[in-house]
Structures are given as structure tokens and as C-alpha cells.
NUFIKE-500135 format. One record per residue (C-alpha): chain; z, x, y; residue number from 1. Coordinates in steps of 0.1 Angstrom, whole numbers. Example, Ala and Ser with C-alpha at 12.3 -4.5 7.8 and 13.67 -1.06 7.14 Angstrom:
NUFIKE-500135
  mol     zz     xx     yy  seq
    A     78    123    -45    1
    A     71    137    -11    2
This chain:
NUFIKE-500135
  mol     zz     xx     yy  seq
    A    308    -26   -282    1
    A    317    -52   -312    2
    A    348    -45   -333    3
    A    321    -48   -365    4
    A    302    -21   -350    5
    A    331      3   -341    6
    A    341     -1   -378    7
    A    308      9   -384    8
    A    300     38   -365    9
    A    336     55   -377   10
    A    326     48   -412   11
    A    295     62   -411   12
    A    306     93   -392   13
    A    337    100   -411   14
    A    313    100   -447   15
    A    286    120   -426   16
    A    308    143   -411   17
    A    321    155   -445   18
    A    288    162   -461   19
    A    271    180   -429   20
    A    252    207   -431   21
    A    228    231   -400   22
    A    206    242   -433   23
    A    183    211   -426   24
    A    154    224   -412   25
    A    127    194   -417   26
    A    105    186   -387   27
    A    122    161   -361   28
    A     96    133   -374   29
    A    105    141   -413   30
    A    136    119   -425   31
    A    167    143   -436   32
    A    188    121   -454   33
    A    187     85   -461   34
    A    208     69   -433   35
    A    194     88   -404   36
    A    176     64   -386   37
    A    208     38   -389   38
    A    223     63   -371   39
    A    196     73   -348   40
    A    197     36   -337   41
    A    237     34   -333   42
    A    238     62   -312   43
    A    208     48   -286   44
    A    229     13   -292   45
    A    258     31   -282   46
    A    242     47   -250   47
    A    224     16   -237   48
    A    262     -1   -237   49
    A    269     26   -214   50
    A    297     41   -244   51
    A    292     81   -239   52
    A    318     89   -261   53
    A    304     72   -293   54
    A    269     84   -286   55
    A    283    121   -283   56
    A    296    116   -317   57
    A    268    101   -333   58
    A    247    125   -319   59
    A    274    153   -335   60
    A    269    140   -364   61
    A    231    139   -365   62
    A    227    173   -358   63
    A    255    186   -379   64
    A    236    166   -411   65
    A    199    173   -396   66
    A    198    200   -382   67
    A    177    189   -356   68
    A    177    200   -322   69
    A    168    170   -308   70
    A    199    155   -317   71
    A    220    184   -303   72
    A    201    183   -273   73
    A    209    144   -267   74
    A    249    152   -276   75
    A    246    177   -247   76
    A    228    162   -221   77
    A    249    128   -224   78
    A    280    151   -222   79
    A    270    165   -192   80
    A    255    128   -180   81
    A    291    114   -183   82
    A    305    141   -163   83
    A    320    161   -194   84
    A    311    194   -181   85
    A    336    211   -194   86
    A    334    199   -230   87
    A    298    205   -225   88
    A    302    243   -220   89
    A    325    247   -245   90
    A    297    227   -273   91
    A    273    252   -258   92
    A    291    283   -264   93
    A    297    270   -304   94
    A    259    269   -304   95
    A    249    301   -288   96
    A    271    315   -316   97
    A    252    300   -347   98
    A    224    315   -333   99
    A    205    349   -347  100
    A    212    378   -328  101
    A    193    389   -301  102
    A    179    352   -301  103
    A    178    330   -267  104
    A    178    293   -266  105
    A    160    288   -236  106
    A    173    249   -231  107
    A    208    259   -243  108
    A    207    282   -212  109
    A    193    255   -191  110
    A    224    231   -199  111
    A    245    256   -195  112
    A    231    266   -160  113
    A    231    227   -156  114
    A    269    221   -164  115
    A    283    254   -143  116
    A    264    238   -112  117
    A    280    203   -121  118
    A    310    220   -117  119
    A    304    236    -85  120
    A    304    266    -99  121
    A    275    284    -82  122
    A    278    321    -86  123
    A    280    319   -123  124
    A    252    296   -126  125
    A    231    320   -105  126
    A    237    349   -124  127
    A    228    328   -156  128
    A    197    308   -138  129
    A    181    346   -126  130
    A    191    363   -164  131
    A    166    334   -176  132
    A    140    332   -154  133
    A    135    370   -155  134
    A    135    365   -195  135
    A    110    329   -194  136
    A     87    331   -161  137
    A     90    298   -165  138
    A     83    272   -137  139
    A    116    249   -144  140
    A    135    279   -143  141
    A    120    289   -113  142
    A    128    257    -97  143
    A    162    260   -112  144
    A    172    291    -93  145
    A    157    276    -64  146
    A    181    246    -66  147
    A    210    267    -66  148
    A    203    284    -34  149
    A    190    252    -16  150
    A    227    241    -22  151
    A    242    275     -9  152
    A    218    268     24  153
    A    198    300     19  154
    A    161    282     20  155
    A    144    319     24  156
    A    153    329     -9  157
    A    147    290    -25  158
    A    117    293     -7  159
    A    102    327    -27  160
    A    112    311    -58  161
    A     95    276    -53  162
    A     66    300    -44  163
    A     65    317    -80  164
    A     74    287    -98  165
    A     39    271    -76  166
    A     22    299    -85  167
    A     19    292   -119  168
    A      1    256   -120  169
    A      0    244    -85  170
    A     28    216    -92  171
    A     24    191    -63  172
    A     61    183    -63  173
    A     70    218    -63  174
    A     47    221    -29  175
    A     67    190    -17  176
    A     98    206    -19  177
    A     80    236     -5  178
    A     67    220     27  179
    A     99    201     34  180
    A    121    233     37  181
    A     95    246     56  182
    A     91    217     79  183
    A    129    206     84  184
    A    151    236     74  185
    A    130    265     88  186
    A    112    248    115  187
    A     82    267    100  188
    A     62    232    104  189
    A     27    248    111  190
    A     30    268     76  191
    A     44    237     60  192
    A     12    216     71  193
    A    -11    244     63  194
    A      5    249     27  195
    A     -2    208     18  196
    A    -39    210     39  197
    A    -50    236     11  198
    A    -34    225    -18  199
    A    -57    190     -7  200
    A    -86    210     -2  201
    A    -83    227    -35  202
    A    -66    201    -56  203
    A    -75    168    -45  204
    A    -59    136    -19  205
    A    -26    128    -44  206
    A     -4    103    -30  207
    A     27    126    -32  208
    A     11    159    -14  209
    A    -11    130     10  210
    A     20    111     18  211
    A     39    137     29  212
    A     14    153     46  213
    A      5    120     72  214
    A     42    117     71  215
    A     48    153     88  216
    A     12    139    110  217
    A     35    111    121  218
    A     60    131    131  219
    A     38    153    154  220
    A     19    123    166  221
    A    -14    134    155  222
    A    -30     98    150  223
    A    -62    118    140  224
    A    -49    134    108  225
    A    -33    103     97  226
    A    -63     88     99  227
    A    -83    115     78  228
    A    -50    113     51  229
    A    -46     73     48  230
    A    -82     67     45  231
    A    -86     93     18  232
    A    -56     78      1  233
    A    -74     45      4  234
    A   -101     59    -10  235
    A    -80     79    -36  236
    A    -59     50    -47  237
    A    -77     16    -37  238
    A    -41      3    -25  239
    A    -45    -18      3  240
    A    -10     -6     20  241
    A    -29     25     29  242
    A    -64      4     41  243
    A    -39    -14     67  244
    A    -24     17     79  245
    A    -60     28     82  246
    A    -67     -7    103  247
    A    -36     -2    123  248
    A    -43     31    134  249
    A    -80     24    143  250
    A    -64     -5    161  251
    A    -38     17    180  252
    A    -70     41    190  253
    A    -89      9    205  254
    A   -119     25    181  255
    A   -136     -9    171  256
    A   -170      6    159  257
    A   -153     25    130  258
    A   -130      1    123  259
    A   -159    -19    117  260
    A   -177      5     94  261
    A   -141     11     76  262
    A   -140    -27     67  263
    A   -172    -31     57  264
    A   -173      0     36  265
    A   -137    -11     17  266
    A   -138    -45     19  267
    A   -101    -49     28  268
    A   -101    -71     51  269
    A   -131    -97     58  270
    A   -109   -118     80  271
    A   -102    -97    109  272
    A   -140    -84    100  273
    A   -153   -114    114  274
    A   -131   -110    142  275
    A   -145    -75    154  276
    A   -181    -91    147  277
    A   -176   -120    168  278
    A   -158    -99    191  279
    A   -192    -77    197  280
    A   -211   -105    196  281
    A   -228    -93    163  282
    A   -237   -126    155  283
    A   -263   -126    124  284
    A   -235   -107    107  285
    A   -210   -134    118  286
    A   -229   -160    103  287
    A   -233   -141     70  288
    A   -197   -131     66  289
    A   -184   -165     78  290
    A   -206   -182     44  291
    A   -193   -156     26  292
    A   -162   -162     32  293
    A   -167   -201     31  294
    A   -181   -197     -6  295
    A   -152   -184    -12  296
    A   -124   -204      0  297
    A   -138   -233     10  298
    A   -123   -235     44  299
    A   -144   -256     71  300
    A   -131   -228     94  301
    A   -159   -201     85  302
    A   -190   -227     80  303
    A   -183   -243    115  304
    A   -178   -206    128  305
    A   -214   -201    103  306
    A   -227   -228    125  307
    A   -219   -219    162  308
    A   -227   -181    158  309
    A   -264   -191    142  310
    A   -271   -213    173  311
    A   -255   -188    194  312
    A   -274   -160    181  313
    A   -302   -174    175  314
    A   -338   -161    194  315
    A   -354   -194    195  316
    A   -327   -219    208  317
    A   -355   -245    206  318
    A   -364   -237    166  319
    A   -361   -272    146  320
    A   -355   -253    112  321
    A   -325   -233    131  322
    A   -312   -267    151  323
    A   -311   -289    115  324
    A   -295   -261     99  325
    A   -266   -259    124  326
    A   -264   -296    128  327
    A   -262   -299     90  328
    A   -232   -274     90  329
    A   -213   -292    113  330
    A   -217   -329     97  331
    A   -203   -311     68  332
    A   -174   -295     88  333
    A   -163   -323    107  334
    A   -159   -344     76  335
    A   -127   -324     64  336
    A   -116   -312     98  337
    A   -102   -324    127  338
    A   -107   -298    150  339
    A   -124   -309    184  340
    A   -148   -281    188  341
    A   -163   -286    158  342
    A   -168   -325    171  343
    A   -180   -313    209  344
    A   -205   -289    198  345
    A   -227   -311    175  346
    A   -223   -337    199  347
    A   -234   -314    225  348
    A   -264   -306    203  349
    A   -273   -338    197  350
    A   -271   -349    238  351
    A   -290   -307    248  352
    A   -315   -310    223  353
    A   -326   -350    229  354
    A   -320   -356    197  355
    A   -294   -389    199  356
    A   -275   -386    226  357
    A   -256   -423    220  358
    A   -244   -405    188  359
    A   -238   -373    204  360
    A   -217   -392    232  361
    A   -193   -409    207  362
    A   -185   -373    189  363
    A   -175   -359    223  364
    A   -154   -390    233  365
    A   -133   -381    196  366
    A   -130   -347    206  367
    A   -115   -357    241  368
    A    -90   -382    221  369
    A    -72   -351    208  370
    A    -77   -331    242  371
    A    -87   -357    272  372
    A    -84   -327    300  373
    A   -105   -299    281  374
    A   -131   -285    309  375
    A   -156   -277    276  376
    A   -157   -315    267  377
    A   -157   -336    301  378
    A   -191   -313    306  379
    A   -206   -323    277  380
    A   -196   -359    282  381
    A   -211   -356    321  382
    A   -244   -339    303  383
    A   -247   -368    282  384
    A   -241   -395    314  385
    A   -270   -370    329  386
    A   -292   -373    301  387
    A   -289   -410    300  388
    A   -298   -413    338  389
    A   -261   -417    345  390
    A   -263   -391    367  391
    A   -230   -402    400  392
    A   -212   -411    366  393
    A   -216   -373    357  394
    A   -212   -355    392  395
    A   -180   -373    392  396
    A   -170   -358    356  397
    A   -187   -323    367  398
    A   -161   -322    400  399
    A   -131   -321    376  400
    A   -151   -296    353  401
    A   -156   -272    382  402
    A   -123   -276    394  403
    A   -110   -260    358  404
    A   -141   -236    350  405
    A   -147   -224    385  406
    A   -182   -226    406  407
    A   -194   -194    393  408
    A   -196   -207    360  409
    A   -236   -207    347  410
    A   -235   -233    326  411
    A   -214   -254    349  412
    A   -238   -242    380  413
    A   -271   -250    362  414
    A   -257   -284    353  415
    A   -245   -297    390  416
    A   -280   -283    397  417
    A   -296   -304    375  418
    A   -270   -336    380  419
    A   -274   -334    421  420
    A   -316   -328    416  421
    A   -311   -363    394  422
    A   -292   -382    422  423
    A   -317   -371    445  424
    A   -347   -383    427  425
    A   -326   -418    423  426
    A   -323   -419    462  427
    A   -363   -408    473  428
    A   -375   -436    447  429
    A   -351   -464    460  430
């Protein structure tokens, strides 16, 4: 703290101090006396530079010219935040005494109960935390007594008081505590689930009572109730974190079919989407995801997957409407990508379909520039050498093709079938 605003602050509280009076009764939002917010704003100055010892006596003097309780509240609590337990005690007794007989001050008790425990003094603070909560039925003092016999290690009795103070509004972090002495101090771990599966019944999927509940469905490996919890806190929440848990554990399962209807339903995750759909050969979809998708980011990837999948799936391999579309696709592809699949197939389209195989020839040779031994390409070379009545040109291409894809290939098989039936012909007309 500045040397200007020391000065300050003992200035002020040395002209406040000898004017203060408890008579002040205003409302906290009601100004007392002229300089109270200067001093409201020294003391939170004073406590954001981490200086507990001018904030306490700020705060003194607040309440001693206020009368406020807020004020007396804050000089407590930072007393007891800076570890000044014992001063704290002794500023709580002065208080207690100014009050009315017969009175309680229900958060005087609390720091009180608050500073004993800070100093390890449990017994006292026991006897003090049970006097209150018998007087407030209050959930905080409920969870209060609780506290004190977590830390004594008797979870039974923490237990029955958690119980009352969840009694009263069905606090979620009051059932967390709940469940966890339940699950890991008494080994009680069928109760513990049971406790958080009706509270999510009754009170809805919240990410503390849900997390907590697929965490103790982890730890008993029941991949089944995880997946009912993270999808409901998908659902709950829309956070993706939870929507790839859900993925990973439909993954784990090998369940593809709801994965699918998961992904499509929430939208997560359109990339590995496709995957499953090309993976079950769900081709119309394919194609309709993969221009989606393309709209989107503009990636050739997904309208030369757009293209492949609509020829692939297509009913009519021989429909010119279909064919143009396809070919169309893959001009447009091939124009900002490299990749020599995109180049083979619509040169393989071109040479299949009649429809210029010279052209179609020269788009397979590019593709075999960037891989010269791919099995996929030296076919669709020999097709073309075929289609051009080339056809010892392509049996000599085919013999390296079935050497890679094997004889049992049907593609491969139908076209040496066709290749040898050409060479034949050649040799009855000569």
C-alpha cells in the first residue's frame, strides 16, 4: 500500500474512531455519515492488496460509526481469513455482549463455530455447532455440524446430519457430499448410487449430481449407466465434452447403429458421421452429408467423397443425369486437389462409360505420376488400352494388377475376362 494512502487511512480512522457510535441503525443501502463510502472503498482497496490488518480496521471503524452489520461481518470474516482466530473470538465475544438478552446472532454463532474449528478446537465447536442447529433448523448449520464430525472420522453421525440438512430443499451438493461418504468412507456404494438415481429422477440430470453419478458408474464399470448419464448431460447442458464421452463409449461398445442415431440427433460430430455412413455403405446419406459439409467448409474432400458415393449408390449406373452430375463434381474437385483418386475415378468414368476415353487415359496417367504402382490405377489404365482395342497392351498391365489385388477380385476377374475374350477375337479374325 502507498505511503499517501497509509496516511490516509490513519487519518480517517483516527477522526472516525472518536466520533463512533452502534446507535446507527439506517438500512445497509442508506448512507450513515458522509465519508462512508471513502471508506467502504479503502477497506475493499485494502483487501485486494492482500493487507488484512488495514481492512480489519477500516472495517472497525465502519461498523463502530454505522452500525451496520455488514461491516462487522467483513471485519470478522477477514480476521478469521488471515488466520487471526484468536483475535476473532475475542471480537465475537465483545459483540455477543452488546446484544439484548435472550437474543442470538445466528452468524455471530457461525464465526464463532468457524474460528474454534480453525483452531482445532473440535469439542467446543461441536457443543456450539449442535446448541445452534437445535435453536435454527437450519440447512448451513446442519452441514456445519456435519463438517465437524467428517473431520473427527465419524461419517455415521455426519451422515444423519447431511440427511436433515437435505431434507429441507433437496440441495444437490449436500447429496454430493452425501453419496461420497457413502461410496468411499462406508463402502455403502449401492445406497450412494441409489440416493443420486432418485434425486435425478425427482430433480432433474444437473451436472454436479450427473457427474458424480457416471463418475461412481466408472468406477464400477457399468458402461451402460454412463451412457444413460453423459447423454442426458449432453442433452442437459449441450457441452460437447459430454457428446464425445457419449461417442467414445458407443465406440468402446462397438454399437454403430446408435452411435449413428446419437450423431445425427445432436449434431456433434458430422465428420466421423460420414465415417459410420460410409462405413455401412449408407450411401444417399453420404452424399447428402458430404455437400453439407462441403457448403460448409469448402473442402474438395467431401464433394469428391459427394461424387464417388452418388455413383456408387446409385440404382441406375447407366443414368446420364446421375453420370454428368458425378463427372461435374469431380472436374470441380480435381481443380484444387491433388489427390489421385479423385484423378483415377473420373478418368475411369470417362474410359467405363465410352464417353472419351483419350481424355480419361491422360487423368489416369496423372494419378499414376504420384503413385506409378497403385493396383486401382494400372486397371484403369489396362481398361482404357482394352477399350481402345489395345487389348496384349492391357493383359500385360492386368498381370501386375492381379499379382497386387489377387485373382478373386471381381472387378479384376470380369476385366481379364473381357481383355482375354478381346485377344481372342484379334486372333480368329487374323
Amino acid at each position: 500500500m502507498s505511503k499517501l494512502l497509509s496516511s490516509l487511512l490513519l487519518l480517517s480512522l483516527f477522526l472516525f474512531s472518536a466520533c463512533s457510535t452502534h446507535e446507527n441503525k439506517l438500512p445497509s443501502n442508506v448512507k450513515s455519515f458522509e465519508d462512508e463510502d471513502r471508506l467502504a472503498i479503502f477497506a475493499l482497496y485494502a483487501s485486494q492488496q492482500g493487507d488484512a490488518n488495514s481492512t480489519i480496521s477500516i472495517f472497525e471503524v465502519l461498523y463502530e460509526k454505522s452500525g451496520k452489520k455488514e461491516y462487522r461481518d467483513e471485519e470478522i470474516i477477514t480476521l478469521i481469513q488471515s488466520h487471526q482466530n484468536e483475535r476473532a473470538l475475542k471480537k465475537i465475544a465483545i459483540y455477543r455482549s452488546e446484544l439484548d438478552e435472550g437474543v442470538v446472532d445466528v452468524k455471530l454463532e457461525r464465526f464463532n463455530i468457524t474460528a474454534l474449528m480453525e483452531l482445532k478446537r473440535f469439542d467446543e465447536a461441536k457443543d456450539k455447532a449442535l446448541a445452534l442447529v437445535e435453536y435454527t433448523k437450519q440447512e448451513a448449520d446442519y452441514q456445519q455440524v456435519a463438517s465437524i464430525y467428517l473431520i473427527q472420522g465419524r461419517y455415521e453421525i455426519a451422515l444423519k446430519y447431511l440427511q436433515s440438512a437435505y431434507a429441507i430443499d433437496y440441495n444437490e451438493k449436500v447429496l454430493d457430499k452425501m453419496a461420497i461418504i457413502l461410496y468411499v468412507n462406508l463402502n455403502r456404494k449401492q445406497e450412494a448410487i441409489s440416493y443420486l438415481e432418485t434425486h435425478m429422477r425427482l430433480h432433474g440430470c444437473s451436472e454436479i449430481t450427473c457427474m458424480r453419478l457416471g463418475s461412481f458408474y466408472s468406477e464400477e464399470n457399468n458402461i451402460d449407466g454412463m451412457l444413460r448419464i453423459y447423454t442426458r448431460l449432453y442433452y442437459n447442458t449441450k457441452d460437447k465434452k459430454y457428446a464425445q464421452t457419449v461417442v467414445k463409449l458407443y465406440t468402446y461398445k462397438k454399437e454403430t447403429i446408435p452411435l449413428i442415431g446419437f450423431l445425427e440427433e445432436s449434431g456433434t460430430d458430422d465428420v466421423l458421421l460420414l465415417q459410420l455412413y460410409t462405413r455401412t455403405k449408407n450411401y444417399p446419406k453420404v452424399v447428402s452429408l458430404s455437400n453439407k459439409l462441403y457448403k460448409k467448409e469448402a473442402d474438395p474432400y467431401y464433394l469428391g467423397q459427394s461424387a464417388i458415393f452418388e455413383y456408387e449408390g446409385a440404382k441406375d449406373k447407366n443414368s446420364k443425369k446421375m453420370i454428368n452430375s458425378v463427372i461435374h463434381k469431380l472436374e470441380t474437385v480435381i481443380k484444387s486437389s491433388d489427390n489421385p483418386m479423385y484423378l483415377n475415378y473420373l478418368g475411369y468414368l470417362l474410359i467405363d462409360h465410352d464417353i472419351d476415353v483419350e481424355q480419361g487415359m491422360l487423368y489416369v496417367r496423372e494419378a499414376l505420376k504420384v503413385e506409378s504402382q497403385s493396383p486401382f490405377y494400372l486397371d484403369s489404365l489396362a481398361w482404357a488400352y482394352y477399350k481402345q482395342g489395345k487389348c496384349k497392351k492391357a493383359l500385360k498391365i492386368m498381370k501386375k494388377v492381379r499379382i497386387n489385388l489377387g485373382k478373386d477380385d471381381p472387378e479384376v476377374s470380369s476385366h481379364v475376362k473381357a481383355i482375354k475374350k478381346c485377344i481372342k477375337k484379334k486372333g480368329k479374325k487374323r
